[in-house]
N, C-alpha and C positions, 0 to 999 in steps of 0.2 A: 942260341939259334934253335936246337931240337925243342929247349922250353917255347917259345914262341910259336913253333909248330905246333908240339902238341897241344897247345891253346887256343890255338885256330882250328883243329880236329875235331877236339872234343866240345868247343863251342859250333861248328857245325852240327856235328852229330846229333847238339842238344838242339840247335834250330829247330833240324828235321823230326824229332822225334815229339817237340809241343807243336810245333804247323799241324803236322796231323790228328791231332787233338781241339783241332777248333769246331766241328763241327759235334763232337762227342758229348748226348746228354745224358750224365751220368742216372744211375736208375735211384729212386726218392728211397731214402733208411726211415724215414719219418711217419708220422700218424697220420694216415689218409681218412677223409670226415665225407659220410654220404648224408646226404640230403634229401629225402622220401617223402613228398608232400609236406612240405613246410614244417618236418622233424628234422630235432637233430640228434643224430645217434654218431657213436664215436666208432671210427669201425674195428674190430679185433685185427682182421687179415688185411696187412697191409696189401695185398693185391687187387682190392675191389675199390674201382674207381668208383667217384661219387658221381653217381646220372640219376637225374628226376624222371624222366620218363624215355622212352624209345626216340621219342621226335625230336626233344632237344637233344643239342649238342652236348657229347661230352665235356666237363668242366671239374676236373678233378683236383683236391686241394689237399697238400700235404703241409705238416709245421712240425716245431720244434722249438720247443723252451730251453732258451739256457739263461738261467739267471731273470734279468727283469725285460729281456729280450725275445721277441718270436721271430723265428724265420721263416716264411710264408713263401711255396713252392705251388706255380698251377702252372698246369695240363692242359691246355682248348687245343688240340689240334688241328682248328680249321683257321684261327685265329692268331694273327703276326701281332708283336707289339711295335716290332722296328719299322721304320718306314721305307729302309731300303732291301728288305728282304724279298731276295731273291724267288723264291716260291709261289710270289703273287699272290697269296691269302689274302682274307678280310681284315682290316687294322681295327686293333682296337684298343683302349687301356682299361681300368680297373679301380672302380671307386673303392675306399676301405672306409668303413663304419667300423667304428668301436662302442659300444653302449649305446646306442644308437645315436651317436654325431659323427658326422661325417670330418673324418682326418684329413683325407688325400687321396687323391686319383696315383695312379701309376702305369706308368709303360715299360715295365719290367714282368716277365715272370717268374722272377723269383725276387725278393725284396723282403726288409727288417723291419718289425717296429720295434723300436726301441723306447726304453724306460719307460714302461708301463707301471701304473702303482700295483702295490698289494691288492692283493684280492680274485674275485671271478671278473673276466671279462668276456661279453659277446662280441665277435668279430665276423661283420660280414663281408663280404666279398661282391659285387656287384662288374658285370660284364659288361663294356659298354662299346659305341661304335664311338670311333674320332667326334661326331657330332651331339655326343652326350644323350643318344637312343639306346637303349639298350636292347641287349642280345637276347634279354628273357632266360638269363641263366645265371643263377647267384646262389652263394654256397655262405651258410652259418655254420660258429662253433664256437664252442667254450674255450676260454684256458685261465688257467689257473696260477695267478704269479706267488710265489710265499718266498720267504725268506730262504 
């Protein structure tokens, strides 16, 4: 009987304490990539978001290599990828270019790619509306897969 209780407590306890965690975006550990007139520089200080210029919207893109996998991390604040978010933003998803062919769209922001072969790969990032118009904001960068 107390087992049973304290089962029921401490699995409450745990409810409450991940409920409150759903709106929480954790802050990026990863390599944040600016983009400055059709350059690509990798940036040292992970705190400097990538912006092209003052007018466009920010579009900041953070990754991480583990093995033959990247984990790809953006930033649009003005821009929902879900369709029932609450906040009313602009919808939009996310063509991914690798070497320049186009992989796959996404309506995530944060997403894998996975098994990439050896080697350098260019990975670009392209912002798009629901109706395949873009937003005029896309972000390039290297990575590097090796053994």
């Amino acid at each position: 009987m107390k087992r049973n209780l304290l089962i029921i407590i401490s699995s409450g306890v745990m409810l409450i304490l991940f409920s409150g965690c759903q709106r929480y975006l954790p802050e990026l550990k990863t390599k944040p990539v600016i983009a400055v007139s059709g350059q690509i520089v990798m940036a040292q200080n992970e705190d400097v978001p990538a912006i092209t210029s003052a007018k466009e919207e920010i579009f900041s893109v953070s990754y991480k290599i583990s093995g033959r996998n990247v984990l790809i991390e953006c930033f649009v604040p003005d821009v929902s990828f879900r369709n029932n978010d609450e906040r009313k933003l602009q919808l939009g998803k996310i063509a991914v270019w690798i070497d320049g062919k186009k992989l796959e769209e996404v309506r995530s922001a944060a997403f894998m790619l996975k098994n990439l072969s050896l080697g350098n790969h260019r990975i670009k990032l392209e912002l798009l509306k629901l109706t395949n118009e873009s937003y005029g904001a896309d972000r390039e960068f290297l990575v590097s897969i090796s053994k």
